[in-house]
C-alpha positions as CSV (number, residue, x, y, z in Angstrom):
1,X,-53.5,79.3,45.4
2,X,-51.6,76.3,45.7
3,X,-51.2,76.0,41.8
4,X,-50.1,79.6,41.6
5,X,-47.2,78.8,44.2
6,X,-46.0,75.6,41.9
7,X,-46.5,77.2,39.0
8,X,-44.3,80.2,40.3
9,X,-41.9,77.5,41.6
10,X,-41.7,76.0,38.4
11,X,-40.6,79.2,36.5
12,X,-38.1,80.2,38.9
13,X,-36.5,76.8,38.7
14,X,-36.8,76.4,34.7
15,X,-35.4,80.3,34.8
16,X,-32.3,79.2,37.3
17,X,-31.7,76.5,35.2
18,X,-31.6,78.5,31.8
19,X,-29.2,81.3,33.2
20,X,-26.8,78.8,34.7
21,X,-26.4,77.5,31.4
22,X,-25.8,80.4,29.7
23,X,-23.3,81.7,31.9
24,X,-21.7,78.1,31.9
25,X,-20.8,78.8,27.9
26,X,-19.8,82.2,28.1
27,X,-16.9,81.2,30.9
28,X,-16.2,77.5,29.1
29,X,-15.9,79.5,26.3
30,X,-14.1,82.8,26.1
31,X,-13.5,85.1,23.5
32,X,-11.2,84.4,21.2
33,X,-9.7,87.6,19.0
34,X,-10.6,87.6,15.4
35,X,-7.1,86.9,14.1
36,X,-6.0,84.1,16.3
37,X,-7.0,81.4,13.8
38,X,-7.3,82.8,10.2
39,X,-4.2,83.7,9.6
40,X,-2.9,80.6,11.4
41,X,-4.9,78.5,9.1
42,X,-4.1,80.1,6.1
43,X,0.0,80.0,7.0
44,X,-0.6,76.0,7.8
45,X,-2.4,75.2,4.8
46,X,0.1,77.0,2.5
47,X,2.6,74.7,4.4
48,X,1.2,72.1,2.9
49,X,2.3,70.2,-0.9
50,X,-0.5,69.5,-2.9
51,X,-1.2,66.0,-3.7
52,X,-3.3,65.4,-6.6
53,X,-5.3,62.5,-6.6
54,X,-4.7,59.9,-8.9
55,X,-5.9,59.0,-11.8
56,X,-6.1,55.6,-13.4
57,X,-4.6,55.6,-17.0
58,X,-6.8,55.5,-19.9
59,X,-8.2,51.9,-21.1
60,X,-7.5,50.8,-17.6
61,X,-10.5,49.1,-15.5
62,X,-10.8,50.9,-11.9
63,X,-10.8,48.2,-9.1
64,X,-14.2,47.0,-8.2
65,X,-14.9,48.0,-4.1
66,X,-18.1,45.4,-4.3
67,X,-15.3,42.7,-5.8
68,X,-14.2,40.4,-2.8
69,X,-11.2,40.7,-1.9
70,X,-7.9,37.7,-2.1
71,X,-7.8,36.1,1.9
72,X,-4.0,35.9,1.2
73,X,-2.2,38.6,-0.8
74,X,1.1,36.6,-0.6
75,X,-0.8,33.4,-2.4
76,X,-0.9,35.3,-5.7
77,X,2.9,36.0,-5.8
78,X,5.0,33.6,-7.4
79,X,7.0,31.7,-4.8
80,X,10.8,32.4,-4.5
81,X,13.0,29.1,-6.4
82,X,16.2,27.7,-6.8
83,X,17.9,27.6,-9.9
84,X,21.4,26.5,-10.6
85,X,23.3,27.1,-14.1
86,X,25.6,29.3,-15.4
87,X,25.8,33.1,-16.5
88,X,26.3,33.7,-20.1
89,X,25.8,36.8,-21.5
90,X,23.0,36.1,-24.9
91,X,22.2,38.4,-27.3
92,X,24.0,41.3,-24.8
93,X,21.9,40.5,-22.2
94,X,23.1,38.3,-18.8
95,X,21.2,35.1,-19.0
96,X,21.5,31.8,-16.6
97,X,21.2,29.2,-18.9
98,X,20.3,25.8,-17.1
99,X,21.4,21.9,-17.4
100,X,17.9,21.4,-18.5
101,X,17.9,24.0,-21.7
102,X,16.5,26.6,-19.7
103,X,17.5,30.3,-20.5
104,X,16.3,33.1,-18.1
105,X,16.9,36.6,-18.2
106,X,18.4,38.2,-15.5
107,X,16.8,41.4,-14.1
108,X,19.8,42.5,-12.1
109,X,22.9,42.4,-14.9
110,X,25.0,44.1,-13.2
111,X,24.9,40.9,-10.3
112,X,24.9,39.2,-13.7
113,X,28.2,40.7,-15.1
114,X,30.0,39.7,-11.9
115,X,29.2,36.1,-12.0
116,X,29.6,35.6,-16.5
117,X,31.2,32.5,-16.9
118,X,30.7,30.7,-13.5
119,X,28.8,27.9,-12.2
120,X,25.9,29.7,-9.9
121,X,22.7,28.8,-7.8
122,X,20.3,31.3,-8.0
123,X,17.4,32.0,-5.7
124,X,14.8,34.4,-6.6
125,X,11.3,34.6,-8.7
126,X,10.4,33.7,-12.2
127,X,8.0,35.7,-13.9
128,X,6.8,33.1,-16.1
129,X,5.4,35.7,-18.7
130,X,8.5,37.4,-19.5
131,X,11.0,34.4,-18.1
132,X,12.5,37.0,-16.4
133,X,14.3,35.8,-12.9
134,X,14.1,38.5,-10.3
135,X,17.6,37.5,-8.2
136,X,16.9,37.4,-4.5
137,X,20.8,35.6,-4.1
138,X,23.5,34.4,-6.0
139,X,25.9,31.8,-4.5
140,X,28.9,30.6,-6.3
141,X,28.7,26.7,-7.0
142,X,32.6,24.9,-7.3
């Protein structure tokens, strides 16, 4: 008799405890209509621009995820210099052309055409490749 009682005790507690959650989702969850979000996803996403995902040009290695990467990106740009000479245009191009023989191209020539003739310091980057000086400033020199 005694297991009859816990058994029964059992059921209705395990039969409470199923009901109270399944009248805890209906409430935490009402019924939405049908149209609420379908058409409101469909307007948003035709909001949207498409964005196609790029592709790397052909002959062109993708970057290697598994390759480590540099602890300092700014260590493997070239550091900004000085460089003092004076603006000649060569060849049509605006060149500083240095005490020492040196001749780089400017990359800003309209800077360039401003300062043909005169005695300059320049500060910017050399790209030692192309001996191409990318101007940060120019500051007259007397």
């Amino acid at each position: 008799m005694e297991k009859r009682a816990s058994l029964s005790l059992i059921a209705a507690f395990l039969s409470s405890a199923v009901w109270a959650q399944s009248s805890n989702r209906e409430s935490s969850n009402p019924a939405l209509p049908g149209d609420i979000l379908g058409p409101q996803l469909v307007a948003w996403s035709q909001m949207q621009t498409p964005h196609p995902v790029p592709q790397p040009l052909p002959g062109t290695k993708r970057p290697d995820p598994q390759a480590p990467v540099p602890s300092n990106p700014q260590a493997e740009q070239p550091a900004s210099q000085s460089f003092i000479g004076t603006i000649k245009k060569d060849a049509g191009m605006y060149v500083l052309k240095t005490s020492d023989r040196g001749v780089y191209q400017i990359d800003d020539q309209a800077r360039g055409k401003i300062y043909e003739g005169k005695r300059v310091k320049i500060s910017g980057t050399l790209d030692p490749k192309t001996n191409i000086l990318h101007l940060e400033t120019i500051d007259l020199l007397s």
